[in-house]
C-alpha positions as CSV (number, residue, x, y, z in Angstrom):
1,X,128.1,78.2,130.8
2,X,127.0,81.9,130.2
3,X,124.0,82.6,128.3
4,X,123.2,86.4,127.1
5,X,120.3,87.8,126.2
6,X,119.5,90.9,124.1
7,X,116.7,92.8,123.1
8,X,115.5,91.5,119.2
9,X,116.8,94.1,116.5
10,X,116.7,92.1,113.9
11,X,120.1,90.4,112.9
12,X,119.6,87.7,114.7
13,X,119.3,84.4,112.7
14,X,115.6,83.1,112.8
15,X,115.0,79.3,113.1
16,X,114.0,77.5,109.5
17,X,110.2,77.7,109.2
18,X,108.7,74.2,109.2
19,X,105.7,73.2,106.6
20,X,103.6,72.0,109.5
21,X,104.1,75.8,111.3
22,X,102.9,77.4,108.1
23,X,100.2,74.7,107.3
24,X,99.2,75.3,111.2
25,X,99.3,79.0,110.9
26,X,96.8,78.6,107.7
27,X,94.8,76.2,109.0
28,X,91.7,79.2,110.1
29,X,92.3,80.9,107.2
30,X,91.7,77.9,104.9
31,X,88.2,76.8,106.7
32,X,87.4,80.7,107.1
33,X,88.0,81.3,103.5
34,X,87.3,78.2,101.7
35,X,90.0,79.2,99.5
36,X,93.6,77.9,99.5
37,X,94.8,80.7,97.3
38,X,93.0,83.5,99.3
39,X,94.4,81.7,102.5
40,X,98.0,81.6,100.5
41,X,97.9,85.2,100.1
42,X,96.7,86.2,103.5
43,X,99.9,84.6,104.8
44,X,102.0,86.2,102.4
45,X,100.7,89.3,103.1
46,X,100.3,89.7,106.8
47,X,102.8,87.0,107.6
48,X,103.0,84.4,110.2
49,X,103.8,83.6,113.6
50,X,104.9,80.2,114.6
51,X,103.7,78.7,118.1
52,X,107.7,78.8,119.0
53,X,110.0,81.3,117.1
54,X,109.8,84.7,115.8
55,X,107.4,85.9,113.7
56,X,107.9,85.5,109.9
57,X,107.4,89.2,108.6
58,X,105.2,89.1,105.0
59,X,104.7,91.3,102.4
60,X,103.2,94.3,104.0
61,X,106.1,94.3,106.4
62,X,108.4,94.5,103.3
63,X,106.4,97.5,102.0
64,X,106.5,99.4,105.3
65,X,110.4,99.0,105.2
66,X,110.6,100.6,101.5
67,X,108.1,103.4,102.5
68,X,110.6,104.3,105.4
69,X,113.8,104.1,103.3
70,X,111.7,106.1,101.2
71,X,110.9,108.8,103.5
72,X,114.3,109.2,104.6
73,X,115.5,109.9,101.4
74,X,113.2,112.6,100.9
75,X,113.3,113.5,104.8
76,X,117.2,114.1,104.7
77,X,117.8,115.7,101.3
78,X,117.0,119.3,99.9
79,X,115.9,118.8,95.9
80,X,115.8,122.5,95.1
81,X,119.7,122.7,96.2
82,X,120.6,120.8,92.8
83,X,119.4,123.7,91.4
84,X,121.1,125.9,93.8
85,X,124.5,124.3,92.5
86,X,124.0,125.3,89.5
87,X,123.6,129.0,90.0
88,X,126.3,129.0,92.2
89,X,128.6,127.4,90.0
90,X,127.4,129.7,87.3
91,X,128.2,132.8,90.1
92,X,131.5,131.8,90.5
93,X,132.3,131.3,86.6
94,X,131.5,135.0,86.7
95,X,133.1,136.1,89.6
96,X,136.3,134.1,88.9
97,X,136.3,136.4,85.1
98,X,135.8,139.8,86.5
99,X,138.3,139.2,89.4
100,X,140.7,138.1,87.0
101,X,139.7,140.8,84.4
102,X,140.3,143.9,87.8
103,X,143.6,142.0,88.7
104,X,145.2,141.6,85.3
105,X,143.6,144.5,83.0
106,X,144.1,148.3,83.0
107,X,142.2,151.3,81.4
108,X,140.5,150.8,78.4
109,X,140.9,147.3,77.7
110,X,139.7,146.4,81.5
111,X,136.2,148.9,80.4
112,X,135.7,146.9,77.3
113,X,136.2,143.5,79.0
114,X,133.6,144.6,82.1
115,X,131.0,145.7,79.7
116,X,131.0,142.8,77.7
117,X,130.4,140.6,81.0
118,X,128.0,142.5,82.0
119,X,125.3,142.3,79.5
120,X,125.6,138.5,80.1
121,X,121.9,138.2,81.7
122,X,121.8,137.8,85.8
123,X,119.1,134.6,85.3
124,X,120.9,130.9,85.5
125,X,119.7,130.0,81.7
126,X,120.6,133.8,80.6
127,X,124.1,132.8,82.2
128,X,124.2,129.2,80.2
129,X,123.0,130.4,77.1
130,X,125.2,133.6,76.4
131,X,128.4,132.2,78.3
132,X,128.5,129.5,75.5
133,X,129.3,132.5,72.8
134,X,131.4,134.6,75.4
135,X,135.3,135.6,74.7
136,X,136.4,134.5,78.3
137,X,139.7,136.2,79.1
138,X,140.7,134.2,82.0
139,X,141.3,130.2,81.4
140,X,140.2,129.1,85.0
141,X,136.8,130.5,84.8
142,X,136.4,129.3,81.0
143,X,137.9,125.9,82.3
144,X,135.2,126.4,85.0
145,X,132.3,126.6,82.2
146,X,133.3,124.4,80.4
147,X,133.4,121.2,83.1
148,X,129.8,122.9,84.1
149,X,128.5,122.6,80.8
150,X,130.0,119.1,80.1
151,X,128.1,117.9,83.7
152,X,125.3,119.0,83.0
153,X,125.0,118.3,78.7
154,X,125.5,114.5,80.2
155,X,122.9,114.9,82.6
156,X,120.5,116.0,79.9
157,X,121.7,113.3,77.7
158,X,122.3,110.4,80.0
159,X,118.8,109.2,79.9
160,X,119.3,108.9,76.0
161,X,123.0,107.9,76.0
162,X,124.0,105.7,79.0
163,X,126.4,103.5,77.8
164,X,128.5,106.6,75.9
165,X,129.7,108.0,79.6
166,X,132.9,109.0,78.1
167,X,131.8,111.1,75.1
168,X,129.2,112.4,77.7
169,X,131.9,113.6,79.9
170,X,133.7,115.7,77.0
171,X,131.6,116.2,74.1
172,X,132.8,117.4,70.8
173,X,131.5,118.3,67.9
174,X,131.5,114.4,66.4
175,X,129.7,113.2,70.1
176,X,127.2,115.4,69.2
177,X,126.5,114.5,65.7
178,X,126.9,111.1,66.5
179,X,124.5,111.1,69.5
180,X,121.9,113.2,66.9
181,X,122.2,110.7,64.3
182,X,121.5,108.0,66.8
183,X,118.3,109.8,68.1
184,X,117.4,110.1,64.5
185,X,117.4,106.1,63.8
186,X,115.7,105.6,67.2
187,X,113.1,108.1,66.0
188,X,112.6,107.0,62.8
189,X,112.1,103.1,64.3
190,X,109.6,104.5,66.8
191,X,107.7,105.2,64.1
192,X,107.7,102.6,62.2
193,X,106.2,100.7,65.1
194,X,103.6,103.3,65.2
195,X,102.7,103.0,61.7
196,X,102.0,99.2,62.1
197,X,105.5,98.4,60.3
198,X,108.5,96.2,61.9
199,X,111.5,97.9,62.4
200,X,115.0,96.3,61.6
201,X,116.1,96.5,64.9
202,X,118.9,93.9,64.2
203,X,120.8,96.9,62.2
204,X,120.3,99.4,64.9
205,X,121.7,96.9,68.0
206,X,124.7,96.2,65.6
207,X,125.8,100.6,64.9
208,X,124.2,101.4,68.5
209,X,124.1,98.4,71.1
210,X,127.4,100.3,72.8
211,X,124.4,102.9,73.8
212,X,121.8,100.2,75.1
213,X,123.8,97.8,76.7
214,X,121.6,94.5,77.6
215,X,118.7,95.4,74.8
216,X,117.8,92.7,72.8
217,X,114.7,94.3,71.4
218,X,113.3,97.7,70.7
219,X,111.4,97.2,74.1
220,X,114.2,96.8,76.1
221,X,115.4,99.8,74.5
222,X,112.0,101.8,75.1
223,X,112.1,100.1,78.9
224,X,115.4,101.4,79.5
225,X,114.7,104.9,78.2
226,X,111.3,105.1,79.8
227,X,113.3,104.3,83.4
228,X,115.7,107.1,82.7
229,X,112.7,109.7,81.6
230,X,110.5,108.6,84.0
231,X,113.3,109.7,86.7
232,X,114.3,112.9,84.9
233,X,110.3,113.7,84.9
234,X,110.1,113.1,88.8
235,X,113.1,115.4,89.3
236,X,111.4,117.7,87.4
237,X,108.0,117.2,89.2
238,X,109.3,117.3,92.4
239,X,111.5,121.1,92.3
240,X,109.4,124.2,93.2
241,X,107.4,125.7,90.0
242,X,110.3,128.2,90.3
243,X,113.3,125.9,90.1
244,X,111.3,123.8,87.4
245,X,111.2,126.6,85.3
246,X,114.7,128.1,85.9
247,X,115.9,124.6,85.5
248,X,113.9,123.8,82.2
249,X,115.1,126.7,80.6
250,X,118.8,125.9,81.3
251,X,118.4,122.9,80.0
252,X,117.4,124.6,76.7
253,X,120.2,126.4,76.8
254,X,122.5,123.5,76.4
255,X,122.7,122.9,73.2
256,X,122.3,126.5,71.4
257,X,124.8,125.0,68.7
258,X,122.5,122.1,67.3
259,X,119.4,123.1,66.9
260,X,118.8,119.8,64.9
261,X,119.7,117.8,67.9
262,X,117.4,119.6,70.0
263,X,114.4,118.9,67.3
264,X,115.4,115.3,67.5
265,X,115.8,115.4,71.3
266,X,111.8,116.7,71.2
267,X,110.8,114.3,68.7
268,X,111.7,111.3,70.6
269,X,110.5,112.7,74.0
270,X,107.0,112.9,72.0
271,X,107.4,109.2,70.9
272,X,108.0,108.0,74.0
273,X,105.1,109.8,75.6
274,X,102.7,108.3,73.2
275,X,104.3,104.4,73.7
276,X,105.0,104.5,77.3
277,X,102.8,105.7,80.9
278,X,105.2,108.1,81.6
279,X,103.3,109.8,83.5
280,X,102.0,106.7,85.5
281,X,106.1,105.8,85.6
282,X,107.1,109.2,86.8
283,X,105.7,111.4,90.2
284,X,106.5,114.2,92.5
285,X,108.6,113.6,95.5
286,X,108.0,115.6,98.2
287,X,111.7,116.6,99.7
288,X,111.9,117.9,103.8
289,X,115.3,117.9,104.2
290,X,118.5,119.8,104.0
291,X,121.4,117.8,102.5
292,X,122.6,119.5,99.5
293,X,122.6,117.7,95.9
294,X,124.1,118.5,93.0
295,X,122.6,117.5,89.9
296,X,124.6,114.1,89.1
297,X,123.5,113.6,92.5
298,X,120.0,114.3,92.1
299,X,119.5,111.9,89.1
300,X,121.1,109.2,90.9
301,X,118.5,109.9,93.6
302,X,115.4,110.0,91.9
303,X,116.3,106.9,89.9
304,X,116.3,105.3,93.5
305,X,113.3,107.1,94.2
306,X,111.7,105.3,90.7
307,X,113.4,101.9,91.7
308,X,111.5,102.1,95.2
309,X,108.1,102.8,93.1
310,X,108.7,99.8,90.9
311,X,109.8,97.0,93.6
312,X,106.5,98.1,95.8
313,X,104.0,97.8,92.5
314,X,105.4,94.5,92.1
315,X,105.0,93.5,96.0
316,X,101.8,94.8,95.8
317,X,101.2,92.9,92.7
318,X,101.7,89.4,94.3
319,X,99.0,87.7,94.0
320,X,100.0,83.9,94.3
321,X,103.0,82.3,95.6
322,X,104.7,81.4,92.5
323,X,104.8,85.6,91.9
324,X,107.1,85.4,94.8
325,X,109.7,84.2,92.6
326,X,109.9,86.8,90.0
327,X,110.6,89.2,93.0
328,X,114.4,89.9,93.0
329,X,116.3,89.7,96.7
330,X,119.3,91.7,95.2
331,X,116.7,94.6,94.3
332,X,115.3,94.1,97.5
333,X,118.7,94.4,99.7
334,X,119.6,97.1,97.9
335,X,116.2,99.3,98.3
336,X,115.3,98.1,101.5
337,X,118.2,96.4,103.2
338,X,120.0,92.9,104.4
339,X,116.3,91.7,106.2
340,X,114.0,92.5,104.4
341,X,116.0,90.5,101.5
342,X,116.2,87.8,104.2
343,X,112.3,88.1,104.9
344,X,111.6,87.8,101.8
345,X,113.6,84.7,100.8
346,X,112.0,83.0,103.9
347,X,108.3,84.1,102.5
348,X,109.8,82.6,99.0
349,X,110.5,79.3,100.9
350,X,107.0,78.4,101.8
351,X,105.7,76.6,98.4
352,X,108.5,74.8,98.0
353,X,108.4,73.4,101.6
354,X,104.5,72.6,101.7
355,X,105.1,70.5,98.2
356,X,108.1,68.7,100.0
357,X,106.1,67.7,102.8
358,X,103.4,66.6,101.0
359,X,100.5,69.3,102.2
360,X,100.4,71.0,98.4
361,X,100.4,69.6,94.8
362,X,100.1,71.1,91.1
363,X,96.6,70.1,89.5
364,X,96.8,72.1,85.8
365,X,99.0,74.6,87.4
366,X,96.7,75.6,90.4
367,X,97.9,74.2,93.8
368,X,95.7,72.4,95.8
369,X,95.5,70.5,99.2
370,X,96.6,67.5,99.5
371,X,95.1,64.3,101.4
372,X,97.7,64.3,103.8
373,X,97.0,68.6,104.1
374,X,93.5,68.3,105.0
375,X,94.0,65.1,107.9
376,X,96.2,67.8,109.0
377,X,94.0,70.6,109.7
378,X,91.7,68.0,111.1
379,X,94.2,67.2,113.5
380,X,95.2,70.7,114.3
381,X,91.1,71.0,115.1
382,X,91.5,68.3,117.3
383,X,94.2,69.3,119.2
384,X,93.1,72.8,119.7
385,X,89.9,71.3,121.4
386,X,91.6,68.9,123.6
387,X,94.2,71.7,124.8
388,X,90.8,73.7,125.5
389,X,89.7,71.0,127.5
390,X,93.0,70.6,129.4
391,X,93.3,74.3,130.2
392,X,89.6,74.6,131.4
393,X,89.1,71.5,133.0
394,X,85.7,70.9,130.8
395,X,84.0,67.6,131.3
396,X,86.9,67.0,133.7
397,X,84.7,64.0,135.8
398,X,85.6,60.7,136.1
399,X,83.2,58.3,134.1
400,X,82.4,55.1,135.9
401,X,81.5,53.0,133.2
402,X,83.5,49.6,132.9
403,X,83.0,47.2,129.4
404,X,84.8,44.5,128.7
405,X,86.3,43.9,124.8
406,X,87.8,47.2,124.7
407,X,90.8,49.4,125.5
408,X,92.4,48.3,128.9
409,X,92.2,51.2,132.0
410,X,94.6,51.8,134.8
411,X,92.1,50.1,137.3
412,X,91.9,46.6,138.3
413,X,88.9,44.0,140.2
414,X,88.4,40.8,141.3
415,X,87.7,38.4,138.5
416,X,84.8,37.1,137.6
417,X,83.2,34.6,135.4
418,X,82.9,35.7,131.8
419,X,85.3,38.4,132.5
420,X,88.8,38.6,130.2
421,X,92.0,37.1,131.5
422,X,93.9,40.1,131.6
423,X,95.7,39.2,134.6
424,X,96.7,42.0,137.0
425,X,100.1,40.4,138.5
426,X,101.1,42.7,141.2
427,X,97.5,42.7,142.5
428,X,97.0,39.3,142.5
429,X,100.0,38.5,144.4
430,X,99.2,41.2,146.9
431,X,95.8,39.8,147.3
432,X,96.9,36.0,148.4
433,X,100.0,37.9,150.6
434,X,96.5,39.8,152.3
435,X,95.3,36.3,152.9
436,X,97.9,34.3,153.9
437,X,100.4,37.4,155.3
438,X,103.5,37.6,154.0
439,X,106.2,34.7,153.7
440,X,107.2,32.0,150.8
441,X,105.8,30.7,148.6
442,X,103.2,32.5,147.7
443,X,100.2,30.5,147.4
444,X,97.2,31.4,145.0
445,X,93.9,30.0,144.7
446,X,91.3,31.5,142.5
447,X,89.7,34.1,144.4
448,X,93.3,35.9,144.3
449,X,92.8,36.8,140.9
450,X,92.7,40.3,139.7
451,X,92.2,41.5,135.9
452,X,92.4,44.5,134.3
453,X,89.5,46.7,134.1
454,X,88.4,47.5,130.2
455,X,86.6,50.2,128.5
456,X,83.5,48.8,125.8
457,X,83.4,50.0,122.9
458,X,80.4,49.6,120.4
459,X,80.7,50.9,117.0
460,X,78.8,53.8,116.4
461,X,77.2,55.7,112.8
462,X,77.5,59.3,113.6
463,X,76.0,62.0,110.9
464,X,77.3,65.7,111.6
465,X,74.4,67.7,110.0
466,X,76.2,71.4,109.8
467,X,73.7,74.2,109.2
468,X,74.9,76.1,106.1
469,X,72.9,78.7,105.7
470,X,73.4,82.3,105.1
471,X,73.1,83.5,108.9
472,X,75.7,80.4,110.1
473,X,78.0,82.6,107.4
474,X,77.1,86.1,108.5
475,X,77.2,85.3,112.5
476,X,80.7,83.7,111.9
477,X,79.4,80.6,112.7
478,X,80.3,78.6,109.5
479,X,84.5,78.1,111.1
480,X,84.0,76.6,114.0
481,X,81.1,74.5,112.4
482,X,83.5,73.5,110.2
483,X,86.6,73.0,112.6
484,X,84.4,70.2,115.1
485,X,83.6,68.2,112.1
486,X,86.9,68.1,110.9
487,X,88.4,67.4,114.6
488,X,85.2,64.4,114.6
489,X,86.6,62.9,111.6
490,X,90.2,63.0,113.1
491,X,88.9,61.4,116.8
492,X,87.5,58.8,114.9
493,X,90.1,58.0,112.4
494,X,92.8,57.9,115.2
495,X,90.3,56.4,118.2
496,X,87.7,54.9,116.7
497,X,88.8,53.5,113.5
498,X,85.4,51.3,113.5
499,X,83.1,54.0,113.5
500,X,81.6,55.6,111.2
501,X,81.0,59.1,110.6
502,X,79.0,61.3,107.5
503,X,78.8,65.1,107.1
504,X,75.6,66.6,105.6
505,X,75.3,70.4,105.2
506,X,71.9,71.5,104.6
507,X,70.7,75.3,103.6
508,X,67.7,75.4,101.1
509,X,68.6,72.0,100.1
510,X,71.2,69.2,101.9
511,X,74.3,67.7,100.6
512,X,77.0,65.1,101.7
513,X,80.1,66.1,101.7
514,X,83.7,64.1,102.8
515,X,86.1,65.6,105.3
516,X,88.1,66.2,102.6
517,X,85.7,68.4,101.0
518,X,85.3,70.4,104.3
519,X,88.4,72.9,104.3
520,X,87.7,74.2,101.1
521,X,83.6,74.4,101.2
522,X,83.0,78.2,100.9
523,X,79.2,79.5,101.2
524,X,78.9,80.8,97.8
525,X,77.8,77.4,96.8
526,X,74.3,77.9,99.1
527,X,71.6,79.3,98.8
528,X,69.0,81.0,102.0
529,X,66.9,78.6,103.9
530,X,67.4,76.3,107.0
531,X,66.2,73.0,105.9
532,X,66.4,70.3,108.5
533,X,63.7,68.4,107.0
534,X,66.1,67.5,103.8
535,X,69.2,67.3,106.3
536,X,67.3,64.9,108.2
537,X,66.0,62.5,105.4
538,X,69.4,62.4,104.0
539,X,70.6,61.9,107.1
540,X,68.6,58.9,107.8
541,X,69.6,57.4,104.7
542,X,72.7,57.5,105.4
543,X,72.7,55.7,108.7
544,X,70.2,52.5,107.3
545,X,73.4,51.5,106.1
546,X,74.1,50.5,109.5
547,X,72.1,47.6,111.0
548,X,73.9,47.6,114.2
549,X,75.6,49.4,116.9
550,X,74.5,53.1,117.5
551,X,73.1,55.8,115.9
552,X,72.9,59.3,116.4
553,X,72.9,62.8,115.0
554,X,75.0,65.6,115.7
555,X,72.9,68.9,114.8
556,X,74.5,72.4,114.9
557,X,72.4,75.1,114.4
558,X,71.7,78.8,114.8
559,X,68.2,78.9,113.9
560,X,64.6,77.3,113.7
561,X,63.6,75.3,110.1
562,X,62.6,78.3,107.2
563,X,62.2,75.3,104.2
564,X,61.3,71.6,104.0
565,X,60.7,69.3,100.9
566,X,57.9,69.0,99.0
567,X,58.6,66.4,96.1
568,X,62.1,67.2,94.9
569,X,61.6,70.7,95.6
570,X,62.7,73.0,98.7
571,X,59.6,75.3,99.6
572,X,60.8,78.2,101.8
573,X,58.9,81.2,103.9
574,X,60.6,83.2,107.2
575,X,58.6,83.4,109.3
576,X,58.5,79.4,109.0
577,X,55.1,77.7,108.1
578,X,53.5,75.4,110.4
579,X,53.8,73.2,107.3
580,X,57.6,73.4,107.7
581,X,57.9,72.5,111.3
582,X,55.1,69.5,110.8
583,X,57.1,68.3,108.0
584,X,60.2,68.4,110.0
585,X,59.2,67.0,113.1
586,X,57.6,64.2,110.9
587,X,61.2,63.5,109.8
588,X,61.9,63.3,113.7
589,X,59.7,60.3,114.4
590,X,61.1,58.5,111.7
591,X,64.5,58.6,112.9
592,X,63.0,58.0,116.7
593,X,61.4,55.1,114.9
594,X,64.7,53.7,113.9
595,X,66.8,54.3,116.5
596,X,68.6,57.4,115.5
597,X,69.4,59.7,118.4
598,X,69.5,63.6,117.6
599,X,71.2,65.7,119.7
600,X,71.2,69.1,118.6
601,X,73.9,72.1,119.6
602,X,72.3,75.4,119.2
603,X,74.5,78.7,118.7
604,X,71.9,81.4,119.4
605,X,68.8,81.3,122.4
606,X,66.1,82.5,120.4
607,X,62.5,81.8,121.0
608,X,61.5,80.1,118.2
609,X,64.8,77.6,118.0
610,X,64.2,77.1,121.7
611,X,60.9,76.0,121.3
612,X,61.7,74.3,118.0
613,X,64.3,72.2,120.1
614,X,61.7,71.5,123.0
615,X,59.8,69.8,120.7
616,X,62.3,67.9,118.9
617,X,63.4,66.3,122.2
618,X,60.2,65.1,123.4
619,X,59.6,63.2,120.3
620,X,63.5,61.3,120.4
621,X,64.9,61.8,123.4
622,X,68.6,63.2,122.6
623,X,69.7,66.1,124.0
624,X,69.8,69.7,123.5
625,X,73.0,71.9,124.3
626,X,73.6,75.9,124.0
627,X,76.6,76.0,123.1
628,X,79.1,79.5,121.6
629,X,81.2,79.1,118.8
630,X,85.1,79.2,121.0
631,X,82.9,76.0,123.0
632,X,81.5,74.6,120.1
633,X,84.2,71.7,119.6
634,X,84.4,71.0,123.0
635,X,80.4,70.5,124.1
636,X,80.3,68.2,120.4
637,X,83.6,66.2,121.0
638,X,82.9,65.4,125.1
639,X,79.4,64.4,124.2
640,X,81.2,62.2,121.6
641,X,83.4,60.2,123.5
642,X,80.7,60.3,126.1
643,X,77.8,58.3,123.9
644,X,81.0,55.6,122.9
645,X,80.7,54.0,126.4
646,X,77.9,52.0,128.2
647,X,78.0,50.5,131.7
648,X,78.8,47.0,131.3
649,X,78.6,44.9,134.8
């Protein structure tokens, strides 16, 4: 078989996005944030990138494609040269007359003829505005005018009158009375609205809906118009002060003849600058290149240009996922091309695939984490700790401590009295073959007997005490602090199912809180202070529920106490009191008292936490570990697993 590989570029199909790669990929974010929706919308914008697979682009990738497509439109074509077309074709109206007035005219009559052309101004709109009354002599060049004038009156008028492209394309006199008298109706609506009345816009839909096809309401009419102004604005905008002007003033040319259109032509453009943002709707484009436009072309352009503006205000305006979904792919092929519809659609897929595996539900139209979600992330924390400790070899010792009651081991001994039957076959055999050599039968007598060796386990109350105050958040200590008590309550719901384990974050005061509560636990809730004193009390309250098996305390930190309790109240000074540390080490003995082992993990080496700590494990005897945030989970889960086994035999 013959396999080929090729560079990425883009076409190639990407494999389906799973829930548990995106709930993976969002598992930081989630504990960083506190915040499923800011979590939501960091994925959406920056995207995500699968452990296998391609990288999912997001939103921000979408906008950086328009922006290009954008650029090379106004990197490849020359604005002005619509302009440009028009003076040329204006030139050769003239040209074609007085070559055909020389060719075909003699004496006298030729004299009369030239003079009369030549008072027609030199300037574009001079040219437009007096040609209109001029005698032509020749019918190409006055056939020549005339298609000039038709393109661009339905220029002028197609942002008005878009669904009347035939009378556009050959106006007579009726098209332009009945394009004034429908201006005049619109006008006359507009303000109504404006004076607080209601228009009857059912009337105006049933002479005029061949004019706004798709409105169903004056807004839809006012949206449609404000697209097609908006874009004739930009064009306008975006031509040299020059061209703008020569341009305007040719377009007031067009319609010398109607003077009453042209008043209700100015009228509406006032309404609709009072009831839309045109100005917010509309910009300058700043053109580089050289490709030549005429104006039909031009128009068409800039309404792409106002399309591009529109799709990347509404990317940008995503805020949640469920805004995904008013974003149309067709618009989005069309503007930005076949992958970034395809990225898109993929982004639009996440939702609906983390509520069909169970990770997100609907609570009064918010989505939240489920159960199964956050035993997830636990897991993820988990996982990411032991495939630390596989890749560095951490705590990779053997430990030779052997129970009996517990999980079996790969090793084997002799039996002895009291120990389980769990009979080691191929050991035993091989014992009574060492005895008697080899041969049949095999005879065994009770000194033959082997058994497997097993692991003790005692069940263990465990409280996590998580420092929450405002330097745990600043250091970017908070995650990690976070991530090893989830990956805890995972160990011990898949390997310790007997055990139990409590959280308690403490900051001026201390709280409990459930693993489930952990993933979305943001530090606005806290307020300054490190009070160990009220993490420890709680703490011990928590674990006389336990009458048996061991005890212990899990303490991470990054600084010395700065509040204990007096009464119900948190009393707080930095520098610490010696009050504070009396109070707090009191707390210490009583936990020594009972049996509850502290073992603290520090995240910084400063003096006083140092000597804080020295103290602390003189009075109960746990242990004290420096330990930095990436290591965190590792020193926290080893020591863990270590404290579940004693030497038994």
């Amino acid at each position: 078989m013959l396999f080929r590989y090729s560079r990425w570029d883009g076409t190639q199909s990407l494999p389906d996005l799973s829930a548990d790669d995106v709930l993976d990929d969002m598992a930081d974010d989630i504990l960083g944030y506190g915040d499923l929706r800011s979590a939501l919308q960091r994925l959406m914008n920056q995207g995500l990138k699968p452990p296998q697979g391609e990288r999912t682009p997001g939103l921000r990738d979408l906008l950086e494609k328009l922006r290009q497509r954008r650029q090379e439109r106004m990197r490849d074509h020359d604005l002005g040269s619509a302009v440009d077309d028009i003076v040329k074709k204006l030139e050769q109206v003239v040209r074609t007359e007085r070559q055909a007035i020389d060719d075909r005219l003699q004496g006298r009559d030729r004299e009369r003829r030239r003079q009369a052309l030549d008072q027609i101004p030199p300037d574009a709109a001079g040219r437009l505005r007096e040609l209109q009354g001029y005698d032509f002599f020749d019918a190409d060049a006055e056939q020549q005018f005339d298609d000039l004038l038709n393109s661009l009156r339905q220029q002028m008028m197609q942002p008005f009158m878009q669904g009347m492209q035939n009378a556009l394309q050959n106006m007579t006199p009726e098209d332009l009375r009945r394009m004034r008298e429908m201006i005049q109706d619109l006008n006359r609506m507009l303000a109504q609205r404006a004076n607080g009345e209601e228009p009857d816009f059912d009337a105006f839909k049933q002479k005029w809906g061949d004019v706004f096809p798709g409105a169903e309401s004056l807004d839809d009419v006012l949206e449609q118009l404000g697209q097609r102004m908006a874009a004739m604005q930009s064009l306008m905008q975006s031509l040299s002060p020059g061209q703008r002007e020569q341009l305007d003033e040719m377009m007031r040319s067009l319609f010398l003849k109607d003077e009453r259109l042209e008043a209700a032509m100015r009228q509406l453009g006032m309404h609709l600058s009072e009831l839309l943002p045109l100005d917010e709707m509309s910009r300058r484009y700043p053109f580089e290149g050289d490709r030549e436009l005429n104006l039909q072309e031009a128009m068409r352009l800039m309404e792409e240009l106002q399309k591009m503006d529109a799709l990347e205000r509404e990317l940008k305006g995503v805020r949640k996922l469920e805004d995904l979904d008013t974003i149309d792919p067709a618009a989005v092929e069309q503007l930005a091309g076949e992958q970034a519809r395809r990225d898109l659609e993929r982004l639009q897929e996440i939702a609906r695939k983390l509520e069909e595996a169970g990770y997100l539900e609907r609570e009064g139209g918010e989505l939240k984490l489920t159960a199964r979600a956050i035993r997830k992330i636990a897991d993820k924390a988990l996982r990411d700790i032991f495939a630390r400790l596989k890749r560095d070899r951490f705590g990779g010792h053997a430990l030779q401590r052997r129970g009996a009651g517990g999980d079996q081991t790969d090793e084997s001994k002799r039996y002895e009295f009291g120990d389980p039957f769990l009979l080691d076959l191929h050991d035993t055999v091989m014992n009574a073959i060492d005895r008697n050599g080899p041969g049949t039968p095999v005879r065994l007598t009770p000194d033959d007997f082997s058994v497997v060796r097993t692991e003790l386990r005692t069940q263990a109350a465990t409280v996590v005490m998580l420092d929450m105050s405002r330097s745990m958040l600043n250091n970017g200590y908070f995650l990690p602090a976070k991530k090893v008590a989830l990956a805890l309550s995972a160990l011990i719901r898949g390997q310790f199912p007997r055990d139990a384990l409590y959280i308690v974050g403490f900051s001026l005061y201390a709280r409990e809180f459930t693993a489930a509560q952990l993933p979305t636990l943001s530090w606005s809730e806290w307020n300054m202070g490190t009070n160990m004193h009220a993490g420890f009390m709680l703490s011990r309250k928590l674990l006389a529920r336990h009458t048996g098996g061991n005890k212990q305390i899990l303490m991470v930190t990054d600084g010395e106490p700065t509040a204990h309790m007096e009464g119900d109240e948190a009393d707080f000074s930095y520098p610490p009191t010696r009050r504070t540390i009396e109070e707090t080490l009191k707390e210490v003995q009583r936990c020594t008292r009972e049996r509850i082992t502290i073992n603290t993990f520090m995240l910084e080496r400063s003096s006083w936490l140092m000597s804080f700590v020295e103290q602390m494990t003189q009075i109960n005897r746990g242990r004290a570990f420096y330990a930095t945030p990436d290591r965190l989970g590792e020193y926290l889960v080893v020591d863990y697993v270590s404290a579940r086994r004693r030497p038994v035999r």
